[in-house]
C-alpha positions in Angstrom: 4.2 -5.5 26.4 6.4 -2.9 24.4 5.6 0.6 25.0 4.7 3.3 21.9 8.2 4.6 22.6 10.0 1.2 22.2 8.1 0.6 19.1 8.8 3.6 17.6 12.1 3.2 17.9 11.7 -0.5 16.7 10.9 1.0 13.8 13.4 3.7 13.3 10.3 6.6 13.8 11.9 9.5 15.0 8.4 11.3 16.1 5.0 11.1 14.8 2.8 14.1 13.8 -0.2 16.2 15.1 -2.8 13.5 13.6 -1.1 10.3 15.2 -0.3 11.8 18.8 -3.8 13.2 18.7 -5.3 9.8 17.7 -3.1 7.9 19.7 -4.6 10.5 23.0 -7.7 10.1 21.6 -8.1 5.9 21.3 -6.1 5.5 24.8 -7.5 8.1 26.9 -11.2 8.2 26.0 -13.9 5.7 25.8 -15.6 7.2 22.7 -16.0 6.1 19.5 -13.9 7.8 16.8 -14.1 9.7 13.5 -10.5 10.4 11.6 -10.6 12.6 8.7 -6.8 13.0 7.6 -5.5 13.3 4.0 -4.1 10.6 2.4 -0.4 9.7 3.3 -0.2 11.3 6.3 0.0 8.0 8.1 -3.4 6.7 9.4 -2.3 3.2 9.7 0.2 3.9 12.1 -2.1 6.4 13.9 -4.8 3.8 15.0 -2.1 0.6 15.4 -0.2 2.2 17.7 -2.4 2.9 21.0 -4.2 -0.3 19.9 -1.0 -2.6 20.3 -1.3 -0.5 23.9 -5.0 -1.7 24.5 -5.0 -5.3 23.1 -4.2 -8.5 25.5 -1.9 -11.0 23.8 -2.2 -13.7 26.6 -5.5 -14.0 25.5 -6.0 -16.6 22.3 -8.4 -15.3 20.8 -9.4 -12.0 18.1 -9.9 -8.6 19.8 -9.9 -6.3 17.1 -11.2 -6.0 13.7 -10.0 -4.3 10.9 -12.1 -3.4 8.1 -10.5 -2.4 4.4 -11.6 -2.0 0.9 -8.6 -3.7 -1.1 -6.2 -6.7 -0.3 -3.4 -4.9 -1.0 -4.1 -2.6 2.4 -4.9 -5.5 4.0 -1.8 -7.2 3.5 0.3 -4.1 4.3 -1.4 -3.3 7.6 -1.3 -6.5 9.0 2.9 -6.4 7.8 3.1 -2.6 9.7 1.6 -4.6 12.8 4.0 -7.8 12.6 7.2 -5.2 12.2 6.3 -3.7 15.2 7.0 -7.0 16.9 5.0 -6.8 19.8 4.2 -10.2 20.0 0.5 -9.9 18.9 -0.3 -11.9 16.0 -2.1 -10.3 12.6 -3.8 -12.2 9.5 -5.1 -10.6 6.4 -8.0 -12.1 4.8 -9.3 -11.1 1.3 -10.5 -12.5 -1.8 -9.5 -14.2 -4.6 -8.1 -17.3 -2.7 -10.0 -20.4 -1.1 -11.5 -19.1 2.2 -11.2 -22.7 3.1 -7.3 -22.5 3.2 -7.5 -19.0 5.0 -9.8 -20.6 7.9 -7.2 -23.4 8.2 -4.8 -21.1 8.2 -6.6 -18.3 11.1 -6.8 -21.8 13.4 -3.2 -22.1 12.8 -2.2 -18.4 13.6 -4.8 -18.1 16.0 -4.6 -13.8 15.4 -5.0 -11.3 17.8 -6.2 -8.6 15.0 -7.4 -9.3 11.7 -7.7 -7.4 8.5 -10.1 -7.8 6.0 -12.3 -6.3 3.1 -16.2 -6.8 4.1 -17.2 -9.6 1.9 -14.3 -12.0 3.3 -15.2 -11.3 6.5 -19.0 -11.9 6.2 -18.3 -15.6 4.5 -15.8 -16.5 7.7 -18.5 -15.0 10.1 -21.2 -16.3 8.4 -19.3 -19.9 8.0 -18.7 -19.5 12.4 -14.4 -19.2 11.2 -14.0 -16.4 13.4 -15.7 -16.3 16.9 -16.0 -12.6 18.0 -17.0 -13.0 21.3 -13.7 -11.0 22.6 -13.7 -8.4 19.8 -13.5 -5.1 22.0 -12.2 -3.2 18.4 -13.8 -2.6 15.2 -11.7 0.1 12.9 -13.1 1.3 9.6 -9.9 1.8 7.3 -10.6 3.9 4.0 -14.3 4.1 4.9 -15.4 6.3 2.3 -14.1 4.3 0.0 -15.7 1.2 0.8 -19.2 3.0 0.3 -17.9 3.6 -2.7 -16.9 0.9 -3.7 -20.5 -0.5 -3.3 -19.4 -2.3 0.3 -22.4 -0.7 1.6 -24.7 -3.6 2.3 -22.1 -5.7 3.4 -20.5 -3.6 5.9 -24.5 -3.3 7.3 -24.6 -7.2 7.5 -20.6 -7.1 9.3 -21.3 -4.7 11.6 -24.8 -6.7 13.1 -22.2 -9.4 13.9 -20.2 -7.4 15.9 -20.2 -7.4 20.0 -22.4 -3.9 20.3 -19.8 -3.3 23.0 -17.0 -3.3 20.2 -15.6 0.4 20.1 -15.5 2.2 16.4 -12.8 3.9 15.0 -13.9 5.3 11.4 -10.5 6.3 9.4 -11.2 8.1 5.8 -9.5 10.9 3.6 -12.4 12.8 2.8 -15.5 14.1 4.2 -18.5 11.7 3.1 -21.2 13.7 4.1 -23.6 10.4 3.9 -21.7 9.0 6.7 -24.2 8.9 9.5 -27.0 8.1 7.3 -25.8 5.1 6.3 -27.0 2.5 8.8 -24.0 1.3 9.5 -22.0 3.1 12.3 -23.3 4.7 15.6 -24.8 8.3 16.0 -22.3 9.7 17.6 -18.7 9.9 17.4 -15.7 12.3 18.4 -14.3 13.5 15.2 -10.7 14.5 14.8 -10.4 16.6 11.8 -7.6 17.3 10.5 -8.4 17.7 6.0 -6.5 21.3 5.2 -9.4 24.1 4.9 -8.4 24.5 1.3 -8.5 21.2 -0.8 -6.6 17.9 0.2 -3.6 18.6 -1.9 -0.2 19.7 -0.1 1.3 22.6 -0.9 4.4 20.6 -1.1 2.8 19.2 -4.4 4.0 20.9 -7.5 0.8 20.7 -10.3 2.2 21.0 -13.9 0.9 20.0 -17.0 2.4 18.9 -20.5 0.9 19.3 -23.8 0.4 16.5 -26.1 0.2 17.5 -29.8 -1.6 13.7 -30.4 -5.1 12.0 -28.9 -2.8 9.3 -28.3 -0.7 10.8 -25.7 2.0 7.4 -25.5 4.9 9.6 -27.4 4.5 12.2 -25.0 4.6 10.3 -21.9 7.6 8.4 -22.8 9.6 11.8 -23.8 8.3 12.7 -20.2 9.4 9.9 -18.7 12.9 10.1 -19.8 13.0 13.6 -18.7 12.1 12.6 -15.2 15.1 10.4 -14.7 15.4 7.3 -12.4 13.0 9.2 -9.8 10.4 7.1 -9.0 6.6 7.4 -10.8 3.3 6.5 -10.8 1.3 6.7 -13.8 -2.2 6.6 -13.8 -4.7 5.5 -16.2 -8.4 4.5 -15.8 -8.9 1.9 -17.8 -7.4 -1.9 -17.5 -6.6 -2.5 -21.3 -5.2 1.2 -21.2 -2.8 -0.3 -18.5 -1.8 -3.0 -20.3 -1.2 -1.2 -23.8 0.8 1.3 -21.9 2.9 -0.8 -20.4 3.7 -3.1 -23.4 4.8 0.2 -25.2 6.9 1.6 -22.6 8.7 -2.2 -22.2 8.9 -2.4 -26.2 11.0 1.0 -25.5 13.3 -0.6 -23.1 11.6 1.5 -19.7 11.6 -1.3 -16.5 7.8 -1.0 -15.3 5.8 -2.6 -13.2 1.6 -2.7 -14.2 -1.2 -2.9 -11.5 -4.9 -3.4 -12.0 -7.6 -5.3 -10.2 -7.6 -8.1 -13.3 -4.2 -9.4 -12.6 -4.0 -12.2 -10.3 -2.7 -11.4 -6.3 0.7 -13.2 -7.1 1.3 -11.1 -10.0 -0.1 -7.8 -8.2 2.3 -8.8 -4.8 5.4 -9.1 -7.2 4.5 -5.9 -9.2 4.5 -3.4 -6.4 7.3 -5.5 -4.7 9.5 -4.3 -7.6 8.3 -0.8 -7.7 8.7 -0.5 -3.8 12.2 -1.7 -3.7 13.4 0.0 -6.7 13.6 -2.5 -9.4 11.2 -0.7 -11.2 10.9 3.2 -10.5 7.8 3.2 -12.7 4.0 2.0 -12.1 1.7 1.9 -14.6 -1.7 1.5 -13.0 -4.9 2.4 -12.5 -6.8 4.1 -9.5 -6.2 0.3 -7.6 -2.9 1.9 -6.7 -4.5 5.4 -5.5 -5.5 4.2 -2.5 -3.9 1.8 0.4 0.0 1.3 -0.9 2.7 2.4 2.0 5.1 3.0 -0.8 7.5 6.0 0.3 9.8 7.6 -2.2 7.1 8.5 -4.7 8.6 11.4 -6.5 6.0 11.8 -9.9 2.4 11.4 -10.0 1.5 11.3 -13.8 -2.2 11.7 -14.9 -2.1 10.0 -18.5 -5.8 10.0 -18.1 -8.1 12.6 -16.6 -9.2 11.6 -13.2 -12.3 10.9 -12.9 -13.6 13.1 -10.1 -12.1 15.2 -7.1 -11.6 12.5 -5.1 -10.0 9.9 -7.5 -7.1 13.3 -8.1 -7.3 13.8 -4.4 -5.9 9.9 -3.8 -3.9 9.6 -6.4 -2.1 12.8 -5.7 -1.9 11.6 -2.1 0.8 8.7 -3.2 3.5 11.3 -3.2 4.9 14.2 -1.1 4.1 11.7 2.0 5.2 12.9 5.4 7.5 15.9 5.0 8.4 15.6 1.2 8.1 17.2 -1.9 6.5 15.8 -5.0 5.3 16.6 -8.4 2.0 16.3 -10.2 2.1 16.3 -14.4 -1.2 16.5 -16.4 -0.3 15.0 -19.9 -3.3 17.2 -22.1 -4.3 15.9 -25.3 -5.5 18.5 -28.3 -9.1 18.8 -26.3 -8.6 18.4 -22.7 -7.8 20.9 -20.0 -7.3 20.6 -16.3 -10.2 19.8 -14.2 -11.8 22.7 -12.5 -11.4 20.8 -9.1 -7.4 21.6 -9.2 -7.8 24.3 -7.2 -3.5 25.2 -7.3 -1.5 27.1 -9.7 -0.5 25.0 -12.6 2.6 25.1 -14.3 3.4 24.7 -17.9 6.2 22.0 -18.1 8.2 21.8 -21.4 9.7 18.3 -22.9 13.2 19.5 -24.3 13.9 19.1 -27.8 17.0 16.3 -27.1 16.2 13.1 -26.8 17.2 11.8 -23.1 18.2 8.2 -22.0 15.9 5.4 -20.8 16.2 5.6 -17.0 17.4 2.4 -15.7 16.4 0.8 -11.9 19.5 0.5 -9.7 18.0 -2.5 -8.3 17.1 -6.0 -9.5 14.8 -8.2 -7.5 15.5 -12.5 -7.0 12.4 -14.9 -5.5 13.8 -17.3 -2.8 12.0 -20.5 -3.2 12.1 -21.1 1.0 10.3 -18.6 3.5 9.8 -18.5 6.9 7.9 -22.0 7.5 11.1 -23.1 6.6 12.8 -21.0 9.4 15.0 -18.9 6.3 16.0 -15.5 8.1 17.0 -12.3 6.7 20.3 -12.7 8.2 20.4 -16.0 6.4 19.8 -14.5 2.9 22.3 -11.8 3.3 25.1 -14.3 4.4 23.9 -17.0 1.4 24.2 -13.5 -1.0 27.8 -12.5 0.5 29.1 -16.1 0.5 28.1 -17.5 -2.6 27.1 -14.9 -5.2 30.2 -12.5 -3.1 28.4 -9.5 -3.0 28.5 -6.7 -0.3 26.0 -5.3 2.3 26.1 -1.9 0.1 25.0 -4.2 -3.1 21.7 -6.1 -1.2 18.8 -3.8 -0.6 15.2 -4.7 0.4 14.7 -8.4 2.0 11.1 -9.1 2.6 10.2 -13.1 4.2 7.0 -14.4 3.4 6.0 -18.1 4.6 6.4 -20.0 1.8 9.1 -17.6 0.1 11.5 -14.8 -0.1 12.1 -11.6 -2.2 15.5 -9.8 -2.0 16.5 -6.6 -4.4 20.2 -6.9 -5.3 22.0 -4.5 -7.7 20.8 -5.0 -10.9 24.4 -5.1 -12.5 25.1 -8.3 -10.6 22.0 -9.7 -11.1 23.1 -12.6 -13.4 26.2 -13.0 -11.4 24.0 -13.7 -8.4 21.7 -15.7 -10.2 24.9 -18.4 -11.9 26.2 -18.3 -8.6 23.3 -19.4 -7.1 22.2 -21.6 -9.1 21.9 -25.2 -7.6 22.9 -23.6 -3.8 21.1 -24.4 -0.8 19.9 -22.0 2.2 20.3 -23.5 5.1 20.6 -27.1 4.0 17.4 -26.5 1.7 17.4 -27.0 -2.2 15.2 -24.2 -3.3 14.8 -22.0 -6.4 16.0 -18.4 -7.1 14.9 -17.1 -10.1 14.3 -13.3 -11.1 11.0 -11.3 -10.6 10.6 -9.9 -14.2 
């Protein structure tokens, strides 16, 4: 078994913060159930994995810890934070929006240690006898406030009754629900670490400014913004779906590189949209709150409110995508003719001008290709780097991100060689396999 110190370093983490070593004391040194308050960003996920890699058996075949979410995109990325750590324990995200049949083939087949999963996929695998929880010694609530709020209430009642009462409970949330212990869901008493700043959940490291839109229609505005920001990378936020879309179609018609996100695209087009935006082929995301909560994306320099959040929490999250860790980032309100800054900002604002000369379209460094041929097919990073240097002749400096999924590959390349890489490509094999590499547009 690796120790926390060998993982770390696995890892390239230097140290980790107040919260995690607290945690980490806290889930390896007591027996008590536990209540994390920490903002978001300041790295919860790693906070609770850590001491439970420590705690978990991996001779034994069978699941010892369950991890409860709200979204599938936090699913997926916790379970990948577990599998880098390469510990030898084996993860498996479940979620909806694909056959549960093929996800129960597919936990026989993995046979996982830990599993992550929003409520109502777990209940149809418990209630279908898929997962056996006889050995489950862990339950961990990720994001639990915002499973109540997302109406998860009554399932997580009917998950938690099938549960091993020995299970121990770790609650993780970034803000204080105060109908926490009324809920019927979790025990009565738990040792809370709290670490939410006395004054609001916003860093200081944020910078709040706001820009003045002379129109309702604030698309003008935001894309004069937008080229004044550069190539840094941004998130902008809207609350609507359509909105999403419509915004997105005018900043492509403009010639920006963008990625949308919303809950109504489908979980191929969602993996491949924040795959571009987290490996720099697109250093802007036009979503909606989906993205405010559960995405491990670092590097997130601008959060832009295009709409008004809709409450102190929803600003609370969103802001929470940047200034992560140590770093500095930048909030923008765009303010139409009527609107004004919520009275829950509770920071100085600054006024932040748009300059009267028209700036450039930023464009991504990065491009990113899809490798027909994953890890079922025993392709390597090691092997798409050399197929990349080989045939399309590029070098290490030109290939950035690699990620390996079963049944496929993604690797960001520079964008100027893009359709180099792709002629040069075209017909290859990887390792003996014909396959397909195509871009992710």
């Amino acid at each position: 078994m690796k120790t926390i110190e060998e993982i770390l370093d696995k890892c390239n983490i230097r140290q980790l913060n107040e919260m995690q070593i607290a945690t980490s004391e806290a889930i390896l040194n007591t027996g008590k159930d536990l209540m994390l308050l920490s903002p978001t960003g300041s790295g919860k996920t790693l906070a609770y994995l850590l001491p439970l890699t420590q705690r978990i058996n991996p001779e034994l075949d069978a699941v010892q810890a369950i991890v409860v979410v709200p979204g599938r995109e936090l699913a997926l990325q916790s379970a990948t934070v577990l599998k880098d750590m390469a510990t030898g324990l084996r993860a498996y995200a479940c979620y909806g929006g694909r056959a549960a049949m093929d996800e129960h083939r597919q936990l026989r087949q993995v046979r996982p240690h830990v599993i992550f999963s929003t409520p109502g996929r777990m209940n149809d695998h418990l209630g279908k006898g898929n997962i056996d929880t006889k050995a489950v010694k862990w339950i961990i609530l990720d994001e639990f406030d915002k499973c109540l709020e997302m109406g998860f209430h009554d399932e997580m009642a009917i998950l938690m009754r099938q549960i091993p009462a020995c299970a121990r409970q770790i609650l993780l949330s970034a803000t204080p629900a105060e109908e926490m212990h009324t809920q019927q869901i979790l025990r009565d008493q738990f040792a809370v670490l709290n670490f939410l700043p006395n004054e609001g959940n916003v860093p200081a490291r944020v910078c709040i400014r706001k820009v003045q839109s002379p129109e309702k229609d604030k698309l003008e505005t935001l894309r004069r913004l937008l080229c004044q920001l550069g190539d840094d990378s941004s998130i902008v936020f809207l609350n609507y779906r359509e909105s999403v879309e419509r915004t997105a179609a005018y900043l492509e018609e403009h010639g920006f590189t963008i990625s949308s996100f919303h809950g109504g695209l489908e979980q191929k087009q969602r993996e491949d949209a924040l795959y571009r935006f987290s490996n720099g082929s697109a250093n802007i995301l036009v979503s909606t709150d989906l993205a405010s909560r559960g995405l491990d994306i670092p590097d997130i320099r601008n959060i832009i409110h295009y709409h008004l959040p809709e409450g102190e929490d929803g600003y609370i999250h969103r802001v929470g995508r940047t200034a992560r860790w140590d770093a500095h980032g930048d909030s923008y309100f765009i303010l139409g003719p009527e609107e004004s800054i919520p009275d829950y900002v509770d920071a100085d604002v600054e006024d932040y001008e748009l300059s009267t000369e028209a700036a450039p379209v930023p464009v991504p460094r990065m491009a990113t290709i899809y490798i027909g041929k994953g890890k079922k097919d025993k392709i390597s990073k090691g092997d798409i780097v050399g197929l990349l240097c080989k045939q399309a002749g590029l070098s290490g400096s030109e290939i950035g991100r690699i990620d390996v999924k079963d049944y496929y590959a993604y690797v960001a390349v520079v964008r100027s060689k893009l359709m180099q890489v792709l002629k040069q490509l075209n017909g290859q094999k990887i390792k003996g396999l014909k396959t397909l590499f195509e871009a992710v547009r």
